[in-house]
DRENFIDREN-657419 format. One line per 5 residues: their letters; for each residue x, y, z of C-alpha. Coordinates in Angstrom, 3 decimals. Layout:
<rs>
A	X:Y:Z | ...
</rs>
This chain:
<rs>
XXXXX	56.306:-25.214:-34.367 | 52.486:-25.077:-33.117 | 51.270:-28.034:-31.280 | 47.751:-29.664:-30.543 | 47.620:-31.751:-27.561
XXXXX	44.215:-33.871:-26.917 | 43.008:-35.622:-24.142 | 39.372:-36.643:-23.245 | 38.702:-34.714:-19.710 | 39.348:-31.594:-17.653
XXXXX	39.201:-33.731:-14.524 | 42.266:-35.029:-12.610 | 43.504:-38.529:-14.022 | 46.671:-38.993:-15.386 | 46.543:-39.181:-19.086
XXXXX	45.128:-35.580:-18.126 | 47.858:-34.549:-15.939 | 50.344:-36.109:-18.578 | 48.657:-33.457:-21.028 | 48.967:-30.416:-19.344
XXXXX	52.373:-31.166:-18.132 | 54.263:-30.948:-21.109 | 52.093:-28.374:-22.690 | 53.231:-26.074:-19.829 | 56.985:-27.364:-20.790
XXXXX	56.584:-27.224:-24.004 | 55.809:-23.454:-23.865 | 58.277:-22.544:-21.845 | 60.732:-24.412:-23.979 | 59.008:-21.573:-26.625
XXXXX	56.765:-24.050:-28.260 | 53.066:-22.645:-29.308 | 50.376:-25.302:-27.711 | 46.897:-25.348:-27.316 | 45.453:-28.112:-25.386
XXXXX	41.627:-29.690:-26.501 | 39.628:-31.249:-24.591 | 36.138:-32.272:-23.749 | 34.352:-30.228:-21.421 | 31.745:-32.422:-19.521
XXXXX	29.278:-31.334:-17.442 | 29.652:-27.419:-18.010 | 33.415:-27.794:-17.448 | 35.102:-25.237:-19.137 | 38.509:-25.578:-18.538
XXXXX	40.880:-27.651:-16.242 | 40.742:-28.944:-12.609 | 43.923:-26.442:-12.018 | 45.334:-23.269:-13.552 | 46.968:-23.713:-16.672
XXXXX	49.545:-21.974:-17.498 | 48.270:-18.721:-19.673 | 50.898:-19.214:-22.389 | 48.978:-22.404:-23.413 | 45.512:-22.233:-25.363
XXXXX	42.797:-24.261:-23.796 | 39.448:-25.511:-26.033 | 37.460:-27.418:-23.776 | 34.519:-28.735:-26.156 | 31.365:-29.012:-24.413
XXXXX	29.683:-32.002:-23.963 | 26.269:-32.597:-22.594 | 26.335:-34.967:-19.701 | 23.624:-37.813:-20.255 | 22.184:-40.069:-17.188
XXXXX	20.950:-42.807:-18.406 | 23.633:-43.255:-21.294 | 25.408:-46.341:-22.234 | 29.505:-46.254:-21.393 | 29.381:-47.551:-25.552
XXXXX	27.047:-44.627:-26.354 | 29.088:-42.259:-24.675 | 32.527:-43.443:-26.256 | 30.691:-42.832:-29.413 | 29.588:-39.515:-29.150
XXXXX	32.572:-38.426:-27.301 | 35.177:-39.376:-30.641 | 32.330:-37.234:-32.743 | 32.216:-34.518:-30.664 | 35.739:-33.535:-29.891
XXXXX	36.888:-34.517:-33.314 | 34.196:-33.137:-34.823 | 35.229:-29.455:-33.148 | 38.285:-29.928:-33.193 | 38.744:-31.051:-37.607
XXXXX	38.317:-26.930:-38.125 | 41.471:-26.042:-36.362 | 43.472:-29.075:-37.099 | 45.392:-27.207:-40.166 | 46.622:-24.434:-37.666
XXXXX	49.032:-26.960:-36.086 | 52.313:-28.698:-37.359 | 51.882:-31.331:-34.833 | 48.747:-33.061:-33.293 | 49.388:-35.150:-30.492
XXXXX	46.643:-37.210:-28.563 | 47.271:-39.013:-24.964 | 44.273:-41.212:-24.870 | 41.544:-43.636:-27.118 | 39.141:-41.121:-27.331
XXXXX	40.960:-38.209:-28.678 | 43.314:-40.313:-30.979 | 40.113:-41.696:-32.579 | 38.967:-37.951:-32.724 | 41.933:-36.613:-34.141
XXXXX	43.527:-38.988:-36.187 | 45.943:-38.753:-38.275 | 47.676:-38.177:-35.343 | 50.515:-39.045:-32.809 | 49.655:-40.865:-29.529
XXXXX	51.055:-41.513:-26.689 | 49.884:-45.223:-25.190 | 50.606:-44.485:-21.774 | 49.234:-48.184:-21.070 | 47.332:-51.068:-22.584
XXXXX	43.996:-51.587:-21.583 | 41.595:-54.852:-21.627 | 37.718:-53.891:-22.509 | 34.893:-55.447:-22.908 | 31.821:-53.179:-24.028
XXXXX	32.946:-53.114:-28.159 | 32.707:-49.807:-29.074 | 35.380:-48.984:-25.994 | 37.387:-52.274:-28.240 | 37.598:-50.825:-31.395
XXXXX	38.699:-47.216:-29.544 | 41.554:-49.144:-28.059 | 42.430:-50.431:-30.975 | 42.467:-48.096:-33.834 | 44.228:-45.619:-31.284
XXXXX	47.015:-47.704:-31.518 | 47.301:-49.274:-34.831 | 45.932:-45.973:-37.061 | 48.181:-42.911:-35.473 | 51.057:-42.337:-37.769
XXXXX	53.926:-42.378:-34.832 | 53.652:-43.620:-30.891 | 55.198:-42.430:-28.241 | 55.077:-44.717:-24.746 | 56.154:-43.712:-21.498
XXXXX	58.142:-47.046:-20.214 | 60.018:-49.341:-22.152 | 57.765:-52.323:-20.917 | 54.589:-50.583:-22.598 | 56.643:-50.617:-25.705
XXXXX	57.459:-54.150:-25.795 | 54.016:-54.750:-24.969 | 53.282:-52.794:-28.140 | 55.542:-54.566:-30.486 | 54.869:-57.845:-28.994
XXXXX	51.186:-57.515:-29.979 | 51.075:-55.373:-33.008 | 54.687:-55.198:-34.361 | 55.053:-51.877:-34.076 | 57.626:-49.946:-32.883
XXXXX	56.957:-46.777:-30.441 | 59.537:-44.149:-28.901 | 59.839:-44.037:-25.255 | 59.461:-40.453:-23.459 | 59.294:-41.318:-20.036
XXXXX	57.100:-38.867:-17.932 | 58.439:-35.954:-15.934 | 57.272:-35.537:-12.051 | 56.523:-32.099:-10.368 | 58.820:-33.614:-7.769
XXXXX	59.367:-30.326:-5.636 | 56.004:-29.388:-5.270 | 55.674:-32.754:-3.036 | 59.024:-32.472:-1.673 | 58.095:-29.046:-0.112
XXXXX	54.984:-30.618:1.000 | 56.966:-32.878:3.164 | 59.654:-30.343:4.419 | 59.523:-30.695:7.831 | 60.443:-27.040:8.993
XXXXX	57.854:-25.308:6.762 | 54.983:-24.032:9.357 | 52.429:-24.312:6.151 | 53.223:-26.826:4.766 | 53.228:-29.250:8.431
XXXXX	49.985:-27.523:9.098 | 48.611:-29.029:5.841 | 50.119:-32.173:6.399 | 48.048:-32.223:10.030 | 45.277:-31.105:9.343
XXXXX	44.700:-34.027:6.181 | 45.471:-36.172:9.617 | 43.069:-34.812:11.774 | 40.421:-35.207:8.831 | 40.972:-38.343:8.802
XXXXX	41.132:-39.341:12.358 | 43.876:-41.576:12.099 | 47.557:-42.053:10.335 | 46.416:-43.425:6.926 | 47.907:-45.682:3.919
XXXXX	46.636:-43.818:0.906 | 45.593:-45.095:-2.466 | 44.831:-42.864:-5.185 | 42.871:-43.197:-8.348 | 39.598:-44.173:-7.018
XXXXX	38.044:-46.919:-6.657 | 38.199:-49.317:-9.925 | 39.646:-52.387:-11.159 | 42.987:-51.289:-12.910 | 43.474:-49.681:-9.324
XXXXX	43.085:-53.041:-7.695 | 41.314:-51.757:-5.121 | 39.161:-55.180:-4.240 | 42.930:-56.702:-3.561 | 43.772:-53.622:-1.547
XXXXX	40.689:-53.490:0.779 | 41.445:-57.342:1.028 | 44.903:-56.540:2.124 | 43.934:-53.419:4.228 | 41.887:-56.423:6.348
XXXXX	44.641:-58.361:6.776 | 46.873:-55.506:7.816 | 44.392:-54.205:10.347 | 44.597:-56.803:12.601 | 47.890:-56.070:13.887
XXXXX	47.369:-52.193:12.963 | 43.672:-51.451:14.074 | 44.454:-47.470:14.477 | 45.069:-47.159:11.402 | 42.872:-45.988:8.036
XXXXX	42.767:-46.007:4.787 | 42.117:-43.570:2.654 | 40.785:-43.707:-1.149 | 41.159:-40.738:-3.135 | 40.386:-39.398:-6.710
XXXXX	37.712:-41.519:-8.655 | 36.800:-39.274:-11.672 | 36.389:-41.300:-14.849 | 34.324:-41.676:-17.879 | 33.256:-45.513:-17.388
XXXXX	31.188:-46.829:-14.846 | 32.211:-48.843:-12.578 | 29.184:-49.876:-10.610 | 29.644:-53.195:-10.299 | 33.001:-53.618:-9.029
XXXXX	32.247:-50.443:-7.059 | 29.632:-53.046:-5.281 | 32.280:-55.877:-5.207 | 34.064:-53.774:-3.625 | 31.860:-52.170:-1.086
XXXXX	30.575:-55.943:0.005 | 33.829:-56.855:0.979 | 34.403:-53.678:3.082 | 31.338:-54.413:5.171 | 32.329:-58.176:5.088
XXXXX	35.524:-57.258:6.567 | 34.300:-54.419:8.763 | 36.352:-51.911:7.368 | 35.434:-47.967:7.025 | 37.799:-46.504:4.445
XXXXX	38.118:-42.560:4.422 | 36.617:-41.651:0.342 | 37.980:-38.363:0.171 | 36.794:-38.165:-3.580 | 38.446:-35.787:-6.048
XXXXX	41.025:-33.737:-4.188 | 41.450:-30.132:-5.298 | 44.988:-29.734:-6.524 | 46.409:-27.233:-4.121 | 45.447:-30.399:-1.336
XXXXX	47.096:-32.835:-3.038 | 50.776:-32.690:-2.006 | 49.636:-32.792:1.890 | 47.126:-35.113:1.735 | 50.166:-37.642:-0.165
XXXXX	53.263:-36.137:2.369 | 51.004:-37.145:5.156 | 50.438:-40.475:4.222 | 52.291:-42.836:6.130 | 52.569:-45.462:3.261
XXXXX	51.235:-44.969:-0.336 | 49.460:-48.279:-1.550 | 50.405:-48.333:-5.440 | 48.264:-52.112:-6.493 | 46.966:-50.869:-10.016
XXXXX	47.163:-53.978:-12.286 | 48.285:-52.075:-15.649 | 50.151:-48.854:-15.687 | 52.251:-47.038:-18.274 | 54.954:-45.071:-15.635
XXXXX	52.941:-44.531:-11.974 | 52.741:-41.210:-11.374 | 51.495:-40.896:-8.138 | 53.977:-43.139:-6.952 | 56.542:-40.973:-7.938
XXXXX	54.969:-38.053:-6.088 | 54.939:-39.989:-2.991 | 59.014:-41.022:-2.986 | 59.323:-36.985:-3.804 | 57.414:-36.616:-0.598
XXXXX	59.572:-38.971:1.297 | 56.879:-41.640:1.615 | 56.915:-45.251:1.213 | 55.282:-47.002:-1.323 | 54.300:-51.003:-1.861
XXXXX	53.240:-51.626:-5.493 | 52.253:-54.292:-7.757 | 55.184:-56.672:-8.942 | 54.649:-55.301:-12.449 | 57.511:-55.429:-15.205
XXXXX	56.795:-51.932:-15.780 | 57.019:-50.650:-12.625 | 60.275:-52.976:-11.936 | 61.609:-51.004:-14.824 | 60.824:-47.616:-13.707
XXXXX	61.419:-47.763:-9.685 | 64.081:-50.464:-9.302 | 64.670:-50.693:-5.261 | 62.958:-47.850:-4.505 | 59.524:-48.723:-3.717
XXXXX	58.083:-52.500:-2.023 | 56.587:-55.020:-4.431 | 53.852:-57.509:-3.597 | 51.299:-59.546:-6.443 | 48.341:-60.369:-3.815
XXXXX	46.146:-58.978:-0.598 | 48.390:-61.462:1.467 | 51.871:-59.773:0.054 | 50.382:-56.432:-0.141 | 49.511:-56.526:3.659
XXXXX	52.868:-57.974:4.636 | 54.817:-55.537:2.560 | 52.549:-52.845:3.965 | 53.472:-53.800:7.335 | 57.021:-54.074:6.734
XXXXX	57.584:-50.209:5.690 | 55.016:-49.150:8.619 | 57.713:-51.139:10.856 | 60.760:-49.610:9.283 | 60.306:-46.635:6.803
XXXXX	63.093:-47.301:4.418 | 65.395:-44.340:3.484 | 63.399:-41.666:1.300 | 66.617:-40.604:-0.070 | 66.869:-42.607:-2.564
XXXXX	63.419:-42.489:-3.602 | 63.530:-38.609:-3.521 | 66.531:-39.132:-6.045 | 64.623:-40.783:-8.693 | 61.515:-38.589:-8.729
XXXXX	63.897:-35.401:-8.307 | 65.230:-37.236:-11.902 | 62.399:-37.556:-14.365 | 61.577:-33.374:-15.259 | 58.857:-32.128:-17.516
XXXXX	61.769:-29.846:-19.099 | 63.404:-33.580:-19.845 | 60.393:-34.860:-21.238 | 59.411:-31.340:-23.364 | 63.678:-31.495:-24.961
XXXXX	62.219:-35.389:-26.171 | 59.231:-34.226:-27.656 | 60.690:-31.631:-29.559 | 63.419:-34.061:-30.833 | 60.604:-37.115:-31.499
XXXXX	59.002:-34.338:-33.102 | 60.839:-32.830:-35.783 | 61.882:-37.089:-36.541 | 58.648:-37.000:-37.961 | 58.119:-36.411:-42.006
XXXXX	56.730:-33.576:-43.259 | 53.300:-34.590:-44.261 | 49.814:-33.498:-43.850 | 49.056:-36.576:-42.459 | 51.546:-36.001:-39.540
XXXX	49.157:-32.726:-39.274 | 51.990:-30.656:-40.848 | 50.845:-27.183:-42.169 | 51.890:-27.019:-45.595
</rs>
């Protein structure tokens, strides 16, 4: 079996991460993959080494200043798919993980890793057709697909996502010299011990409600930072970027951006965290929340069904800056056990989630629409 995976960057976000993941899996499960991709701004392949067994096309695509977000959806679908309809009868299975690249590739599988509410139309009708036109759909939590086939009627399989949980568990270790030296030195950057948020700064993040919060939790903690990393994306968020940034001087506050980490940084930066602040409004599993119980730190996230489903009791819930602030306080006052949170990340694997691909895989019929070979 040959597979095509597509996403729509080479930067870090998750539906990126949730690519190359399983393509590395899949390989070593003794799958052929090659991953495609758009390559923006001279980007030519990924934001960490890929494993060599899998075949990288990043597509380049000119970066444009002064282009519309609509524009740039736009050209982005005709771009990669137009590259990428040349190759498409080399693979048995082609398998997309966001908007853009199932409108690109289609007919194709996707994976809805969450549901998304736009305004600008062109990003609309992407969200959309990328999940009523693939032929089969794959979602990562059972509350995305109930979301699915309470609005559509349609009827995805659930692959729930893996977690490189012992790269952050070493990260943590507290009797590795390397990795303690990491974890002190993301400290000393900062100045301070730090809640972290990930993801940037954005509204699925929820970052106005956490910078609200972080005010609120500062009064009683005024040592203490916070620290907003990550932030690549293809929209543009000025506006609630301003929001945002007129509440922090409202409030007085000075968050650490630390921007786009490099990869190599990222376990450290989360095992030195002294609570993980996981607010996004919609999400599909919460990957970096899982990468922060691996590392034995405690998270407070959004009272979301979804991530009910997926953490249980292993992580605080709150639904507002007053709730996030109290719950933040709580597990600054009296880290829970990591144990248990350690236990569920150690459980979701990448091998797990390659084994259900395969299977979901071969479930489909064998039809060039599927993106069979005949």
């Amino acid at each position: 079996m040959r597979v095509a995976l597509l996403t729509y960057s080479t930067r870090p976000r998750g539906g990126v991460v949730h690519t190359l993941a399983p393509a590395e899996a899949l390989v070593r499960a003794g799958t052929e993959v090659d991953v495609w991709t758009l390559g923006r701004g001279g980007d030519e392949t990924f934001f960490r080494v890929v494993d060599p067994r899998v075949g990288v096309h990043a597509v380049p695509f000119e970066t444009r200043v002064d282009e519309a977000v609509g524009e740039r959806i736009v050209r982005s679908i005709e771009v990669l798919g137009a590259a990428f309809a040349s190759a498409r009868h080399e693979y048995d299975v082609v398998h997309s993980q966001d908007c853009i690249s199932a409108n690109a590739a289609m007919p194709c599988v996707r994976t809805i890793h969450h549901l998304d509410d736009f305004t600008t139309p062109q990003l609309r009708a992407c969200h959309e057709r990328a999940v009523v036109a693939p032929v089969a759909r794959v979602c990562v939590s059972a509350a995305v697909a109930d979301e699915v086939r309470a609005g559509w009627g349609l009827e995805p399989t659930v692959i729930p996502n893996g977690v490189d949980a012992a790269r952050f568990a070493a990260a943590a270790a507290p009797d590795v010299t390397g990795a303690r030296a990491a974890r002190e030195e993301w400290r000393r950057r900062v100045g301070a011990p730090y809640v972290l948020a990930l993801g940037g700064i954005e509204p699925r993040k929820g970052t106005l409600d956490l910078v609200e919060a972080f005010a609120l939790l500062r009064r009683d903690h005024p040592d203490l930072a916070l620290v907003l990393a990550g932030g690549e994306t293809l929209f543009d968020y000025r506006d609630y970027r301003a929001r945002v940034d007129t509440v922090v001087a409202e409030r007085g506050l000075n968050p650490v951006e630390v921007g786009v980490v490099p990869d190599d940084d990222l376990p450290a930066l989360v095992a030195g965290a002294s609570a993980m602040a996981f607010v996004s409004t919609k999400e599909g599993f919460g990957l970096a929340a899982m990468e922060s119980l691996a590392a034995g730190v405690p998270v407070v996230a959004r009272d979301l069904p979804v991530l009910r489903e997926v953490y249980g009791g292993t992580v605080a819930y709150a639904a507002s800056p007053t709730s996030i602030a109290r719950a933040l306080a709580a597990v600054l006052a009296e880290p829970p056990d990591p144990e248990p949170g350690r236990a569920l990340a150690f459980s979701f694997t990448w091998e797990a989630a390659a084994r259900a691909h395969l299977e979901f895989y071969r479930s489909l019929p064998s039809s060039p629409v599927v993106g069979r070979r005949p």
